[in-house]
N, C-alpha and C positions, 0 to 999 in steps of 0.2 A: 911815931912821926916818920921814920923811915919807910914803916909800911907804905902808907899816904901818899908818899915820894913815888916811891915804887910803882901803884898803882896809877899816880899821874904820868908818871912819864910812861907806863906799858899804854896808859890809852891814850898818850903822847900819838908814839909810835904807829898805836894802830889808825889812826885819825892820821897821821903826816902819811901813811901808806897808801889806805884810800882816798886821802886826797891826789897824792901822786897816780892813783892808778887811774881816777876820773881825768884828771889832766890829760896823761898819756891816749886815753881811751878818744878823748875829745879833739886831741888833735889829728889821731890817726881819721876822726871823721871827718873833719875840715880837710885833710887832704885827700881821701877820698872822694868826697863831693868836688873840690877844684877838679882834682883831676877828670871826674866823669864830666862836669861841666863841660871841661877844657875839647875834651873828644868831642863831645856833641858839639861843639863852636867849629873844631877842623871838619865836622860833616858838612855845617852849614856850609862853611867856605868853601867845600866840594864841590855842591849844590850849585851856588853861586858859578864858580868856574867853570862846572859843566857847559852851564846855560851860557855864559858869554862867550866861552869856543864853540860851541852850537852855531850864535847867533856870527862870529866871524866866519866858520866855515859856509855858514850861509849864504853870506856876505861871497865868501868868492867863491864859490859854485858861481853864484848868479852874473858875474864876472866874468869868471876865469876858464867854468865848467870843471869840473873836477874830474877827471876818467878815473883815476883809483891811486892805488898807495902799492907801495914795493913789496913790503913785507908784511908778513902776516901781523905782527904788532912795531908799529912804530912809535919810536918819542914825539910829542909834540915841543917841539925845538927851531922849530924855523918862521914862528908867525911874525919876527922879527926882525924881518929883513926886506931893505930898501926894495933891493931889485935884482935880479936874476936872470942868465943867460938860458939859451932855452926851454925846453915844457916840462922841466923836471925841478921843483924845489923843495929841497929836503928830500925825505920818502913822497913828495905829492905829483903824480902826473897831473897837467892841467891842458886844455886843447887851447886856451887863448892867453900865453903869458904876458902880450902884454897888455894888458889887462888890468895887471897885480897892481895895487891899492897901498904895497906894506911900504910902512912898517903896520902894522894889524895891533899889537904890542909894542910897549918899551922894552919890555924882560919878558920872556918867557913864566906861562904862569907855572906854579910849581906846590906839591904841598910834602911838607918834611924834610924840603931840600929834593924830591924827587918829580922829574917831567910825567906830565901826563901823556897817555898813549895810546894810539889810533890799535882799534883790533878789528880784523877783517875776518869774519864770520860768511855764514850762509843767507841770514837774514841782512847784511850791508856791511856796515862802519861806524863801530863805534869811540866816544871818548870815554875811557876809563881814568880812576887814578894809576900811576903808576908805581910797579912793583917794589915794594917794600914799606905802603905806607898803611898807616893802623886807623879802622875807623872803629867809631866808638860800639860798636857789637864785637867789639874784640877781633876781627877778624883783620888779617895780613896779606895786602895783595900780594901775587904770589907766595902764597906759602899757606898758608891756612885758609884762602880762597882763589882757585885756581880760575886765569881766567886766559883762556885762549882761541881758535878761533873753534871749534867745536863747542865751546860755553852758548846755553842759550841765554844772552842778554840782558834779553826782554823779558825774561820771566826772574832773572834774576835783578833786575832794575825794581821787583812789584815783591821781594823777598825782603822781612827783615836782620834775616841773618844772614844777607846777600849783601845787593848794592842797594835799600831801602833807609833812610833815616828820616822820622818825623815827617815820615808822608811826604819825602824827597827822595827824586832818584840820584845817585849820585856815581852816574853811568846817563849816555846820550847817543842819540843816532844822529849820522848825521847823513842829510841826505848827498848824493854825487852825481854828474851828468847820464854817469853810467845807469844808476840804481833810476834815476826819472824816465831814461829810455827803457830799463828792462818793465818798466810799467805800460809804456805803450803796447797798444794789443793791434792786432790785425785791422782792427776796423779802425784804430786813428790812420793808419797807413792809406787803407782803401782809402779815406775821407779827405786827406790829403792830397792824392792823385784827382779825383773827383773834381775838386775843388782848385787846381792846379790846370786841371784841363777845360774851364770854362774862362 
């Protein structure tokens, strides 16, 4: 009879064990799934934000005219503000201040707790997220995805172990008065004059 004992509770134990270890095993999948979830969710919202500072810088280009930004990477920090003394606000030159529209935002948009930020390249201006936030390719801006003004962009906006998620870029250009006029070529010029002199 003590046998019997014996033998119920060894396959007690071995049954409460692998019960315990499918538990164990089933929850570390459940949190793995949230969490990749959760990443792919802050991509989209990347996504999303790109596109709406896109469509305000756009907004006051067409305004304000944008001539450029100070430094080679700046925070976007300042879409949030009423009004401004001179053609300088924030990092932004603009040729027609008064002009400005803001508040553009109530808060500044942000993801991780971190601003997003203007980077001035060879190809223009772009909106990046900014540095120290994690998108769900595992990659760390600044730090395990360097992004400065020598980064080509554009090709990393079209990468998914770049700035690529679910066939979103989550990186944006934006255009500036400057970048519209270094598109004019010689013959809007002549056509201008032409057309000036009649």
């Amino acid at each position: 009879m003590e046998e019997q004992q014996e033998k119920r509770s060894g396959r007690f134990s071995w049954y409460a064990l692998i019960g315990a270890l499918l538990f164990v095993a089933l929850c570390v999948s459940v949190t793995m799934k949230f969490l990749s979830q959760a990443r792919v969710a802050n991509d989209e919202l990347i996504a999303d934000h790109v596109v709406q500072l896109q469509e305000i810088f756009k907004r006051i280009n067409q305004t304000c005219q944008i001539t450029g930004f100070r430094h080679e990477k700046d925070h976007i920090d300042f879409l949030n503000v009423i009004s401004f003394a001179g053609t300088v606000i924030g990092p932004m030159n603009v040729l027609k201040p008064n002009n400005w529209q803001g508040p553009y935002v109530e808060e500044s948009l942000t993801m991780n707790g971190k601003d997003y930020q203007l980077v001035s390249t060879k190809e223009g201006y772009y909106i990046v997220p900014g540095d120290g936030v994690k998108l769900s390719n595992g990659k760390i801006i600044g730090k395990t995805l360097i992004i400065s003004p020598s980064s080509n962009i554009e090709r990393m906006m079209r990468d998914p172990d770049a700035l690529l998620s679910s066939n979103r870029a989550l990186a944006g250009r934006i255009e500036t008065y400057q970048t519209e006029f270094d598109k004019l070529t010689k013959t809007d010029f002549i056509d201008e004059e032409i057309e000036a002199s009649y």
